[in-house]
VOVEX-799255 format. One record per residue: residue number from 1; y, z, x of N, C-alpha, C, O in turn. Coordinates in steps of 0.2 Angstrom, whole numbers. Layout:
BEGIN
<NUM; <Y; Z; X>; <Y; Z; X>; <Y; Z; X>; <Y; Z; X>>,
...
This chain:
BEGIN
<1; <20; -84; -301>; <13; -81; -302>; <13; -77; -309>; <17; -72; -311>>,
<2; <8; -79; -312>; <9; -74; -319>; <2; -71; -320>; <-3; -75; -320>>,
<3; <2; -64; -322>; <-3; -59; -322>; <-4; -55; -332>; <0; -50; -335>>,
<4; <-8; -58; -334>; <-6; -55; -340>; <-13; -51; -342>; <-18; -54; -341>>,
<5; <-14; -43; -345>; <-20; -42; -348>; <-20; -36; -352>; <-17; -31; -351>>,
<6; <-24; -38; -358>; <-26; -34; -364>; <-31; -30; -364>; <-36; -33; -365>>,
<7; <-31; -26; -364>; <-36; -19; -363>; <-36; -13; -366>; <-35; -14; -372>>,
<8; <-38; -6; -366>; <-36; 0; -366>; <-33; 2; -361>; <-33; -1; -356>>,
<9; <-30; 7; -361>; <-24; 9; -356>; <-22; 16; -355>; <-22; 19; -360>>,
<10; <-22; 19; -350>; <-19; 27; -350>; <-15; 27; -344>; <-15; 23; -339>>,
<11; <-11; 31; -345>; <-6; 34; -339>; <-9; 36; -334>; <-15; 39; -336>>,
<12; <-8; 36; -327>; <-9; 37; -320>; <-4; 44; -320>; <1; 46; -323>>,
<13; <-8; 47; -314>; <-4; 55; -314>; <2; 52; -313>; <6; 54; -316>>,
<14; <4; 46; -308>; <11; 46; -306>; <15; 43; -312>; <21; 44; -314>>,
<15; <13; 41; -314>; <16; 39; -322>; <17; 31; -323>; <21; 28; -327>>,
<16; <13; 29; -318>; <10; 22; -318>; <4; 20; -323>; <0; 24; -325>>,
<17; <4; 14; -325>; <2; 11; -331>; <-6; 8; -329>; <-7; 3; -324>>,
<18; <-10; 10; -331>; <-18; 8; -330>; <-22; 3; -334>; <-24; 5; -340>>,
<19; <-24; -2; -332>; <-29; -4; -338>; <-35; -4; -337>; <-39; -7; -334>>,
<20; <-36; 0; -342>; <-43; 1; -341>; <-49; -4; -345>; <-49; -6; -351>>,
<21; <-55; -7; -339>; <-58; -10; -342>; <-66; -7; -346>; <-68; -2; -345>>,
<22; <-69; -11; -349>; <-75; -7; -356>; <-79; -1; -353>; <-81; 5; -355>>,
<23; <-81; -6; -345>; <-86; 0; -343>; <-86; 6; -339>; <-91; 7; -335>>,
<24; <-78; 9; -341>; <-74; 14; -337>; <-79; 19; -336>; <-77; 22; -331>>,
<25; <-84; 22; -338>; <-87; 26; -338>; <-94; 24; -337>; <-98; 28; -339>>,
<26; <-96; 21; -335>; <-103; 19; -332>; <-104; 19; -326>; <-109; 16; -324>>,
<27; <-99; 22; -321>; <-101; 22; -317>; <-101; 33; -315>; <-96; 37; -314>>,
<28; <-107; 34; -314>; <-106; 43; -314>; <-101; 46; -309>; <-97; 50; -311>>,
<29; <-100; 44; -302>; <-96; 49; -296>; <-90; 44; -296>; <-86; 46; -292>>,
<30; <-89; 40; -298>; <-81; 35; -301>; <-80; 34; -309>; <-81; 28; -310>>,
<31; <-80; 37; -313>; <-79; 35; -319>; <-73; 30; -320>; <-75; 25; -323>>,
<32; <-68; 31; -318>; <-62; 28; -317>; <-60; 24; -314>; <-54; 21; -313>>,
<33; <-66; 22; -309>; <-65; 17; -302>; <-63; 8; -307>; <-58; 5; -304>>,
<34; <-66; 6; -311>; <-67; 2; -315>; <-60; 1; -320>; <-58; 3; -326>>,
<35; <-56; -1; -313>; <-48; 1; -319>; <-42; -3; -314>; <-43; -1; -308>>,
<36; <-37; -7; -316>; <-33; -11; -312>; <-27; -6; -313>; <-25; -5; -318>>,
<37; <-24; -4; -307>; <-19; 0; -309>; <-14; -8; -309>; <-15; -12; -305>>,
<38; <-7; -7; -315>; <-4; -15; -316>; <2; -12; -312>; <5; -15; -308>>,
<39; <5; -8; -313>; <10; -5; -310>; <11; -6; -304>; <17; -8; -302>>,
<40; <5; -5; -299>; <5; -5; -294>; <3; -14; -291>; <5; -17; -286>>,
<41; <0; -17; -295>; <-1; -24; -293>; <7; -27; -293>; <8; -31; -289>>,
<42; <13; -24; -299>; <20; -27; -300>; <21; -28; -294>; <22; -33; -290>>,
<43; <21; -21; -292>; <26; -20; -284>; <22; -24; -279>; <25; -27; -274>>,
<44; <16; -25; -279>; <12; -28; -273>; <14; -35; -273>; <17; -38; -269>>,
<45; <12; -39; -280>; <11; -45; -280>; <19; -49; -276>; <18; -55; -273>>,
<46; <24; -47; -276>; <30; -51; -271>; <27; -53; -266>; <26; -59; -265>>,
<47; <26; -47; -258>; <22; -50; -254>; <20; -57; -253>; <21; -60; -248>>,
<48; <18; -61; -259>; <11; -66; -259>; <17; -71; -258>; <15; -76; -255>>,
<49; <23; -71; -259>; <29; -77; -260>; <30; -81; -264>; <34; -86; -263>>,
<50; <27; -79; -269>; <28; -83; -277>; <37; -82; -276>; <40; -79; -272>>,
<51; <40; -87; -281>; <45; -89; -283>; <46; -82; -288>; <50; -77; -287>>,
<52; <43; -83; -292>; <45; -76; -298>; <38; -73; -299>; <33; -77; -299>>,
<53; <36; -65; -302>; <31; -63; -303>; <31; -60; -309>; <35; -56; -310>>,
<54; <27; -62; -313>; <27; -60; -320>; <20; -57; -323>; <14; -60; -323>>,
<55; <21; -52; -324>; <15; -45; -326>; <17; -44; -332>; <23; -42; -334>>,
<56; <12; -44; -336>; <11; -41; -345>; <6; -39; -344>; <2; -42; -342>>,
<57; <4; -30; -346>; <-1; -25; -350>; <2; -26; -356>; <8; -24; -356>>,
<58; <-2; -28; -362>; <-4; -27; -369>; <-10; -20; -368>; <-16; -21; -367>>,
<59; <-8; -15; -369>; <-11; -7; -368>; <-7; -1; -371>; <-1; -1; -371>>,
<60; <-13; 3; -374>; <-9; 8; -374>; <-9; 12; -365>; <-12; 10; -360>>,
<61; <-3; 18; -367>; <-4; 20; -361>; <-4; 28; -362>; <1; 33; -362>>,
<62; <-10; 29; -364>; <-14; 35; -368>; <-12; 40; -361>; <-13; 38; -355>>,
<63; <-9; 46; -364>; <-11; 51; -358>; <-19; 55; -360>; <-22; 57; -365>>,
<64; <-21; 56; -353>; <-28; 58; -352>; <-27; 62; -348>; <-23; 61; -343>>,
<65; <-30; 70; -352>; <-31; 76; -345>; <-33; 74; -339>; <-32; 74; -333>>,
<66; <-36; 73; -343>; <-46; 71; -335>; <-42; 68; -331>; <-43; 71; -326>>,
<67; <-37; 64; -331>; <-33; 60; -325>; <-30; 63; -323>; <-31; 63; -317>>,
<68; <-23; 68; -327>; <-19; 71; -327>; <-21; 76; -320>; <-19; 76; -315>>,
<69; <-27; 78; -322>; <-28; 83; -318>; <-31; 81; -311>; <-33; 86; -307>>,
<70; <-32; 75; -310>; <-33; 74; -302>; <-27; 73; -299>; <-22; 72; -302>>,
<71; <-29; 76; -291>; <-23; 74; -288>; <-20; 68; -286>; <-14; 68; -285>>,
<72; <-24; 64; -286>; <-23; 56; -284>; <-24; 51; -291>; <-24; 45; -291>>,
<73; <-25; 54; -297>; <-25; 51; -302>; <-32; 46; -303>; <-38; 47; -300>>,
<74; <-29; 39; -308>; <-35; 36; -306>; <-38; 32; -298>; <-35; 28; -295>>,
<75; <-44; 33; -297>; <-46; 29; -292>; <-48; 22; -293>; <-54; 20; -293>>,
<76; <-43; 17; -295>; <-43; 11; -296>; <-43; 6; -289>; <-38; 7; -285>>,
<77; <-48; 1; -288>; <-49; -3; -284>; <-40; -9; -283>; <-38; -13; -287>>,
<78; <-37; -6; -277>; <-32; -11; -279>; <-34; -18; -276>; <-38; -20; -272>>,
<79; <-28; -21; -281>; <-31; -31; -279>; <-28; -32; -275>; <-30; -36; -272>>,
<80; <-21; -30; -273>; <-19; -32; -266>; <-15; -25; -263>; <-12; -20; -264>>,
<81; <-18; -28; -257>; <-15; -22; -250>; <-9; -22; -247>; <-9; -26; -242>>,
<82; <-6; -20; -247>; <1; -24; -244>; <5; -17; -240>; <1; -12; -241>>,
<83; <10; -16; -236>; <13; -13; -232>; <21; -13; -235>; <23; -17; -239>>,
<84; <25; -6; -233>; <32; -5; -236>; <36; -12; -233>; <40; -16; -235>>,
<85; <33; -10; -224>; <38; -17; -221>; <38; -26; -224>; <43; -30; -225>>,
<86; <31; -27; -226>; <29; -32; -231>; <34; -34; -237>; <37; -39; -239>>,
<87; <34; -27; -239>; <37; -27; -246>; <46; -28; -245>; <49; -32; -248>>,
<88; <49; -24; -241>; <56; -25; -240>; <58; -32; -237>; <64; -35; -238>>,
<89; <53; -35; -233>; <56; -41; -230>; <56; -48; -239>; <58; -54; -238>>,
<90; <54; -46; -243>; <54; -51; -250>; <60; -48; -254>; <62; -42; -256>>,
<91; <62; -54; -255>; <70; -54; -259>; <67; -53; -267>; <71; -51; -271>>,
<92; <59; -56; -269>; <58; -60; -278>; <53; -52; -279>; <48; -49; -275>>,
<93; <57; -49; -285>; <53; -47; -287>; <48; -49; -293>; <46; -54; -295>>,
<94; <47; -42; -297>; <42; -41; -303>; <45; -42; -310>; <49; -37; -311>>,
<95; <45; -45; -313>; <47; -44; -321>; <39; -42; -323>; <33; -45; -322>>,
<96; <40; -36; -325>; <34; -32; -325>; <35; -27; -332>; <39; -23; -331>>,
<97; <33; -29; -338>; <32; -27; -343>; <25; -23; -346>; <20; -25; -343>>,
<98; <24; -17; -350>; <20; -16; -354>; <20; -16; -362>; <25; -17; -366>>,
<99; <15; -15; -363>; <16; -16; -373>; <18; -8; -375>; <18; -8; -381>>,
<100; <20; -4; -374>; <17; 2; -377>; <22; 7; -372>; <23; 4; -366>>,
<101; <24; 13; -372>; <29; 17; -369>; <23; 25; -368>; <19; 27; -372>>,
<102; <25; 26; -362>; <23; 29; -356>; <20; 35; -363>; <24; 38; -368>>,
<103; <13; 36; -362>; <8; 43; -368>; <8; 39; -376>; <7; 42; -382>>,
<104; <11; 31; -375>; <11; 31; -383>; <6; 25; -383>; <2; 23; -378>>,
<105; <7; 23; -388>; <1; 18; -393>; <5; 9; -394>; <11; 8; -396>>,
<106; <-1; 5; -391>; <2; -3; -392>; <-3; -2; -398>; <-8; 1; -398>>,
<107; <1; -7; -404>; <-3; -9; -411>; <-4; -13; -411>; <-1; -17; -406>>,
<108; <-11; -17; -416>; <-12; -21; -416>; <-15; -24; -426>; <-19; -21; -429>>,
<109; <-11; -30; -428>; <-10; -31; -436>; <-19; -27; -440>; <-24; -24; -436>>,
<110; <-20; -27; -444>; <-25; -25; -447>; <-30; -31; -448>; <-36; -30; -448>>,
<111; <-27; -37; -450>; <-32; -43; -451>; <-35; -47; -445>; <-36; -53; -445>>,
<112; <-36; -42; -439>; <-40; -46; -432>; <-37; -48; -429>; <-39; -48; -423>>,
<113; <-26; -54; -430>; <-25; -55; -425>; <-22; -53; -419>; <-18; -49; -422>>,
<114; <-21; -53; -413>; <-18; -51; -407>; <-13; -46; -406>; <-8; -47; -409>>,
<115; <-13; -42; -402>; <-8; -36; -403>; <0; -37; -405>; <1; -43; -405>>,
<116; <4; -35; -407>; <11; -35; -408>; <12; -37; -401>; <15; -43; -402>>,
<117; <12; -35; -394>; <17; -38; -388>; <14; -42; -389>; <17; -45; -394>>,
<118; <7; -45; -387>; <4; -52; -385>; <8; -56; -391>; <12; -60; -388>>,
<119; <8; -57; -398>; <9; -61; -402>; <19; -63; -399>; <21; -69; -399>>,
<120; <22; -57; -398>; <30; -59; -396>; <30; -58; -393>; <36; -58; -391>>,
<121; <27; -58; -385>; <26; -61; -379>; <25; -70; -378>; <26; -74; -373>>,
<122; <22; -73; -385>; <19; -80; -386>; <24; -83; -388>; <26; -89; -386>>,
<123; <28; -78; -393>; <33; -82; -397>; <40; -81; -393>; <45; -84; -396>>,
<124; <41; -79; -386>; <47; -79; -381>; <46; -85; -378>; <51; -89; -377>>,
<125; <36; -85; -376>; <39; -93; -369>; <37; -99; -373>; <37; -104; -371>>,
<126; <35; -97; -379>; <35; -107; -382>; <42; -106; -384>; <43; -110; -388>>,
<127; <47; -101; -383>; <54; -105; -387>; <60; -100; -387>; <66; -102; -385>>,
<128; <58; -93; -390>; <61; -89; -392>; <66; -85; -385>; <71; -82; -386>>,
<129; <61; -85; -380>; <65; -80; -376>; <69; -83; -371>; <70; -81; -366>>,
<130; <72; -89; -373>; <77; -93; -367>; <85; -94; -369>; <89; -94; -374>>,
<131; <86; -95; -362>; <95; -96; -360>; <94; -101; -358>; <89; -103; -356>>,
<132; <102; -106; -359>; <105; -113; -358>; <107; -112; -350>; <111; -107; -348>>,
<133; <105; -116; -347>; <108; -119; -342>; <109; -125; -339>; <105; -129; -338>>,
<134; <118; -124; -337>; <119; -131; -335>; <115; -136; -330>; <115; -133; -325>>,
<135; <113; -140; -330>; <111; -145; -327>; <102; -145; -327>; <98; -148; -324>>,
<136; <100; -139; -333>; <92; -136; -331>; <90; -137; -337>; <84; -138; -338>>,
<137; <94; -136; -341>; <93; -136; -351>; <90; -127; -349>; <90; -122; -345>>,
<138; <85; -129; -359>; <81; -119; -358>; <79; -118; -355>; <74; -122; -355>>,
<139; <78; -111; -351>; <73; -109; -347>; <72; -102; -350>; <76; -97; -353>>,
<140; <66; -103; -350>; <63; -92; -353>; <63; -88; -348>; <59; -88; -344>>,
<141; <68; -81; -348>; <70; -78; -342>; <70; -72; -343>; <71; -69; -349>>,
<142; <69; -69; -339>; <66; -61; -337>; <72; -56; -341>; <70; -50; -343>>,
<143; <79; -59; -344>; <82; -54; -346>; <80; -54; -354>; <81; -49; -358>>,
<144; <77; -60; -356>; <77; -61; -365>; <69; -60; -364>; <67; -60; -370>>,
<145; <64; -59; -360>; <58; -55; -361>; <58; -48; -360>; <54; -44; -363>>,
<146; <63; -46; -356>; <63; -40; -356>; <65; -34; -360>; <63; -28; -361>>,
<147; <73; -37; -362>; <78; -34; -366>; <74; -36; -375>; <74; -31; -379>>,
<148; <71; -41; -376>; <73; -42; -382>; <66; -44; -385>; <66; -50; -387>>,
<149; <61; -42; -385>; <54; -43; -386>; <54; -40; -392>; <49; -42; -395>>,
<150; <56; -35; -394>; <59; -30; -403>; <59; -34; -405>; <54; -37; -408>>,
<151; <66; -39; -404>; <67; -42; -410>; <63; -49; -413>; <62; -52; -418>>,
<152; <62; -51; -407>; <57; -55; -410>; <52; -54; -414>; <50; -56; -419>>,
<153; <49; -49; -411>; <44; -47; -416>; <47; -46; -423>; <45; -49; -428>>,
<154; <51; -42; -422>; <56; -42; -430>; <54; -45; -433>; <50; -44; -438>>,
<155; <60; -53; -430>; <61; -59; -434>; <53; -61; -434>; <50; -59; -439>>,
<156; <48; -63; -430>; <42; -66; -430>; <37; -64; -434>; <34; -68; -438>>,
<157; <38; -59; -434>; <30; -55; -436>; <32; -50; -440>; <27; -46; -441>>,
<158; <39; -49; -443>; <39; -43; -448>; <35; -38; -446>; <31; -35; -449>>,
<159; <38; -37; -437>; <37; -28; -433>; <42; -26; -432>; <46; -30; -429>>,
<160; <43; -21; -435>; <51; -17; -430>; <47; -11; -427>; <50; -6; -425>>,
<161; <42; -11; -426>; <42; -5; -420>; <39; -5; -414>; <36; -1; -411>>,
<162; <39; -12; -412>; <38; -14; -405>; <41; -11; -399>; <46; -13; -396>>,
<163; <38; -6; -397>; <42; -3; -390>; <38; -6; -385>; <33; -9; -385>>,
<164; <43; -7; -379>; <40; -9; -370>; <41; -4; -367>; <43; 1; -370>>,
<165; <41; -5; -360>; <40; -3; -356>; <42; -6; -350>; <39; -11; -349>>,
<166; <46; -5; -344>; <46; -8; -337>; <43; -5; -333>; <44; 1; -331>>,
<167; <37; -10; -329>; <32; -6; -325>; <37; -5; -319>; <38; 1; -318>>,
<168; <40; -10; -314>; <44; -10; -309>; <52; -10; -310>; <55; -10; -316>>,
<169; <56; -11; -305>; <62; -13; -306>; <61; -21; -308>; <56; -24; -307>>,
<170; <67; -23; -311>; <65; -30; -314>; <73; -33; -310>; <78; -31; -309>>,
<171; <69; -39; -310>; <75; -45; -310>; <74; -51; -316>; <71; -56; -318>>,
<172; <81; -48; -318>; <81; -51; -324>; <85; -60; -324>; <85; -64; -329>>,
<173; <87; -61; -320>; <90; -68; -322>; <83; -72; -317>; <85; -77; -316>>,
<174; <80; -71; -316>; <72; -75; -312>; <71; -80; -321>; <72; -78; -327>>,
<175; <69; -85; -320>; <66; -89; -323>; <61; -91; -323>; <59; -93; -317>>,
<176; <54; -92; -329>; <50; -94; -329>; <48; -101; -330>; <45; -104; -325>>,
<177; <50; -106; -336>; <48; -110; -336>; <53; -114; -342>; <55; -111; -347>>,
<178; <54; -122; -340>; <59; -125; -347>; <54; -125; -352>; <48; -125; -351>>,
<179; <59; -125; -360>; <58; -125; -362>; <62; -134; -365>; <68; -135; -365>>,
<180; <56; -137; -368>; <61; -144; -370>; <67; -142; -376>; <73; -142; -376>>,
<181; <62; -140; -382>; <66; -139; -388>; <64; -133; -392>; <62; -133; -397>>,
<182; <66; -127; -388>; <66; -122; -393>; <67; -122; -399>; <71; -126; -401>>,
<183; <63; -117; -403>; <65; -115; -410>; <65; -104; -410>; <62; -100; -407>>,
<184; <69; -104; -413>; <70; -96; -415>; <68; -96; -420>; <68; -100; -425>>,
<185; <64; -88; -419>; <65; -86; -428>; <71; -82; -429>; <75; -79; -426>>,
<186; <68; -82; -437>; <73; -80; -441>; <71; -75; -445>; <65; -74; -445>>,
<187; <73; -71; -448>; <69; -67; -453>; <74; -64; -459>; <76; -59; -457>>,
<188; <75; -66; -465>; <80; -63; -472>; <77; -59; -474>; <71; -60; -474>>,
<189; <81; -54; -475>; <77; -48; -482>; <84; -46; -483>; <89; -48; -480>>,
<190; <83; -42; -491>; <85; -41; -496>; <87; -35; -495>; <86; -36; -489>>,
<191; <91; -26; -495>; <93; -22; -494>; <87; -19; -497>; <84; -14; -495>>,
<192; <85; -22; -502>; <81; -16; -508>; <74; -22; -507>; <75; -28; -507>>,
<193; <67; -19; -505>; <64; -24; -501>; <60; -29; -508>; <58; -35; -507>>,
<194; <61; -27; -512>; <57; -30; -516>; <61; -36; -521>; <58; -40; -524>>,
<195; <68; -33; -520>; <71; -41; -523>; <72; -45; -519>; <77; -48; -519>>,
<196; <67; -47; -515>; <65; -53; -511>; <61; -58; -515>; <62; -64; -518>>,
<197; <56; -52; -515>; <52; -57; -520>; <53; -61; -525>; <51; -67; -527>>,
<198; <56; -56; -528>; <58; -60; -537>; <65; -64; -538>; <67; -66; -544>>,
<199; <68; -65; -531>; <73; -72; -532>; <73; -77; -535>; <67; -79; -535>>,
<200; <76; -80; -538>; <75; -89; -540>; <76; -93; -533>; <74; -98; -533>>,
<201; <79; -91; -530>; <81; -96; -524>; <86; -90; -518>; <89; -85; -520>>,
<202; <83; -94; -512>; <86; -90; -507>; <85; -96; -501>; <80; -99; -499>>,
<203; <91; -98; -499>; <93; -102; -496>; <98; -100; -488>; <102; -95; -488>>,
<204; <97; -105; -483>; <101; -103; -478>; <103; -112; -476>; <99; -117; -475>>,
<205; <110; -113; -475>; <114; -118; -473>; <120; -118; -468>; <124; -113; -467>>,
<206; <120; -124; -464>; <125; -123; -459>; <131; -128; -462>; <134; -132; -459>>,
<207; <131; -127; -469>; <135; -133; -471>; <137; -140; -467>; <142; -144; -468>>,
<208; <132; -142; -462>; <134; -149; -463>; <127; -152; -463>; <125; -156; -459>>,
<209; <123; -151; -467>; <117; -155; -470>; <111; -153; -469>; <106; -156; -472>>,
<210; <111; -145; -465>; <105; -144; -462>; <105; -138; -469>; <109; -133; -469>>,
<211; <100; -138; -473>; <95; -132; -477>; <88; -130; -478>; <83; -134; -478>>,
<212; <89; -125; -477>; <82; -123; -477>; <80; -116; -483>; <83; -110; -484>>,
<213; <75; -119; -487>; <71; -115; -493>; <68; -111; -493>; <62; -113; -492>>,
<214; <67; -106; -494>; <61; -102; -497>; <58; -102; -500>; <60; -103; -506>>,
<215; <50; -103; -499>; <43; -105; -503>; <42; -100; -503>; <43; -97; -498>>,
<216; <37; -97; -509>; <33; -91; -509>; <37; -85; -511>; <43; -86; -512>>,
<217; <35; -79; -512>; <38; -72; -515>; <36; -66; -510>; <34; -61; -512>>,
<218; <36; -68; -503>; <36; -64; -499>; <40; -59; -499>; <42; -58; -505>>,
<219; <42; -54; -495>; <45; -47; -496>; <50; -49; -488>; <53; -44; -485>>,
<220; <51; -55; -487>; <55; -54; -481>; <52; -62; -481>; <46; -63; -482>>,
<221; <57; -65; -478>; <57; -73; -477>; <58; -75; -470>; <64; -73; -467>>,
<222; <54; -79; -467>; <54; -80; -459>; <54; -89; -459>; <51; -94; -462>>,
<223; <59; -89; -454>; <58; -99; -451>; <61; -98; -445>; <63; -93; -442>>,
<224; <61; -103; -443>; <62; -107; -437>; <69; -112; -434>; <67; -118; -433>>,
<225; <75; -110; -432>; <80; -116; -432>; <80; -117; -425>; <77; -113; -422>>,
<226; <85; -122; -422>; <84; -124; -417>; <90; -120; -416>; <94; -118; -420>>,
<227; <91; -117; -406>; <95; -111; -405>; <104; -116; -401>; <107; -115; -396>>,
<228; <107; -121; -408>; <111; -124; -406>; <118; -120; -407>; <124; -123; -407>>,
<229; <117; -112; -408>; <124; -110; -411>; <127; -112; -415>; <133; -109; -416>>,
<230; <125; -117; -419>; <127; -117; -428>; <128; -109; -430>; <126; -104; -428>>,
<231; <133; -110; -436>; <133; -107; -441>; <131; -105; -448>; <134; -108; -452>>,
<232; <126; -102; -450>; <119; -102; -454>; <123; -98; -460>; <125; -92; -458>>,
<233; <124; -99; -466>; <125; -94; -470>; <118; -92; -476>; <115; -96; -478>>,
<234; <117; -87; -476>; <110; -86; -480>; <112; -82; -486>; <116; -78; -486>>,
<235; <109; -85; -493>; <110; -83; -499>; <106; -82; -503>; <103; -87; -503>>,
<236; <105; -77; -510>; <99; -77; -513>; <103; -77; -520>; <107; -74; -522>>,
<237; <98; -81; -524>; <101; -78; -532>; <96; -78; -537>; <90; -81; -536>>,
<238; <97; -74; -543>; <94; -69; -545>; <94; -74; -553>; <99; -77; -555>>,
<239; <86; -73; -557>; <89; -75; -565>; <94; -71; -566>; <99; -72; -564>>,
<240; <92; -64; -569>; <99; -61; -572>; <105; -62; -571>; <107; -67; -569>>,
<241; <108; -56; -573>; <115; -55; -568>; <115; -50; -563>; <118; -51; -558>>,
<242; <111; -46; -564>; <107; -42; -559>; <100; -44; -553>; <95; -47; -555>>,
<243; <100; -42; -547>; <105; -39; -543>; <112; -44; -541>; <114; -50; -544>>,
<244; <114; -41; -537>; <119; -47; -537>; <121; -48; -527>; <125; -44; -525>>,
<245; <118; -50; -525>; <120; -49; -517>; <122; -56; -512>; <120; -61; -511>>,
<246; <128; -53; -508>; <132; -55; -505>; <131; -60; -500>; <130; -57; -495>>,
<247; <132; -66; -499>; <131; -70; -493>; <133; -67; -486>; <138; -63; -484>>,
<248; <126; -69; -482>; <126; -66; -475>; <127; -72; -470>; <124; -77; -471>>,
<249; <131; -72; -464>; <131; -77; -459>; <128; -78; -453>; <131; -74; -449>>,
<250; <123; -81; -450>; <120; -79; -444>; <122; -86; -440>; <123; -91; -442>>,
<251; <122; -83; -434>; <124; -88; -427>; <115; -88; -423>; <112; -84; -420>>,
<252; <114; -95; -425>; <109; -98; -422>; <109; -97; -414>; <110; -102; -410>>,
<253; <107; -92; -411>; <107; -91; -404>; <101; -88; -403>; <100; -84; -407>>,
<254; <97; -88; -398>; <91; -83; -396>; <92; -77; -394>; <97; -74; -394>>,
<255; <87; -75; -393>; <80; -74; -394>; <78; -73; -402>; <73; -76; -404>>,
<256; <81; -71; -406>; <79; -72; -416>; <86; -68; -418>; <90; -65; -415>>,
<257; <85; -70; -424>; <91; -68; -430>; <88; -63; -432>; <81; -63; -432>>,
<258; <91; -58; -436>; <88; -54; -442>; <92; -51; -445>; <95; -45; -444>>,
<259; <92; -55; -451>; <96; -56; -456>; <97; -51; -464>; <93; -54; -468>>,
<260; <102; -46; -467>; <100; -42; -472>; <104; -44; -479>; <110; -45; -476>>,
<261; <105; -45; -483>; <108; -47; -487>; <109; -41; -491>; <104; -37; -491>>,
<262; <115; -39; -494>; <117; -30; -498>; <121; -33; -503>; <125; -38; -503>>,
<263; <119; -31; -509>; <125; -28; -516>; <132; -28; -512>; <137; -27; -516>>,
């Protein structure tokens, strides 16, 4: 069962995560009725007897007085009803994530497209967030969505300040879905951000036949290898003689590489 949603967001007095929908305040004697607490659906949703349950808010989780100060927080319509005995008798939990850490801010790029979690939420289950297993091949699993959603962004999207959040307790070895042929990213940069750009060549090889190029005078170089544990060494060179920096080696394994080359 997979539960995913992009909204505005504020913390719940208990310190559960809310997603607030456009017309939170159109209603006068509930202004906050108009609001799915996700927190509380994580815990709920096992009940149902799904196999694994997977919850994404892409939200900020803004602290608000006005909530703060009820005693029951927001009055949110919940989507399922469930009982403690219900809940004890289910072995499957919640991998239950948010984009954004408890009073702080989910971002989103400047040029319109989709927030930082959503876009390295995308780039985990087409590829990025999976483990090998015998007799299953890749599967994208709750420990490399949950633990490691940073770096893909990283590598992905040239974000390093992707924080999450865990709505519930997680179970992290739950598996979502195969993948056939993953690809990871990757991401090079330079120590000094701008002798990226002005390279003559920056290059990454597993010495036995596979290379890959750098096009363009980006400020940090992204691609995509397959997660076969090869060993990658990445190198740039310069007209001068100046700068002069060191060959780096990355082991092709997921969820992303992120890779620095130094003097």
């Amino acid at each position: 069962m997979f539960f995913y949603m992009a909204s505005h967001g504020v913390a719940n007095s208990d310190a559960t995560a809310v997603g607030v929908l456009e017309d939170v305040k159109s209603a006068a004697h509930r202004p906050w009725s108009q609001s799915i607490n996700v927190t509380q659906l994580a815990t709920a949703l096992p009940i149902l007897g799904a196999d694994g349950c997977w919850v994404f808010l892409d939200a900020c989780q803004e602290v608000v007085p006005e909530i703060l100060e009820q005693v029951n927080g927001v009055q949110s319509q919940p989507l399922i009803t469930y009982s403690v005995t219900d809940l004890a008798r289910r072995r499957t939990s919640s991998v239950a994530l948010a984009g954004s850490r408890l009073g702080g801010t989910a971002w989103a790029p400047t040029d319109g497209n989709p927030p930082f979690f959503t876009q390295a939420l995308i780039e985990a289950l087409r590829g990025a967030g999976v483990e090998f297993f015998a007799g299953e091949g890749w599967m994208v699993t709750g420990l490399q969505i949950l633990f490691n959603l940073d770096h893909i962004a990283n590598a992905a999207l040239n974000n390093a300040g992707l924080q999450t959040e865990f709505l519930t307790q997680f179970n992290r070895r739950v598996k979502l879905l195969r993948v056939a042929a993953p690809m990871i990213p990757v991401v090079v940069r330079t120590a000094t951000e701008n002798h990226m750009s002005v390279a003559v060549s920056v290059t990454a090889s597993d010495g036995n036949g596979r290379t890959y190029t750098k096009v363009g005078n980006d400020l940090a170089w992204r691609f995509r290898v397959e997660p076969d544990q090869a060993v990658f060494t990445a190198q740039a060179q310069f007209a001068g003689p100046h700068p002069v920096y060191q060959p780096a080696s990355f082991i092709a394994a997921p969820p992303a590489q992120i890779v620095e080359l130094t003097e």
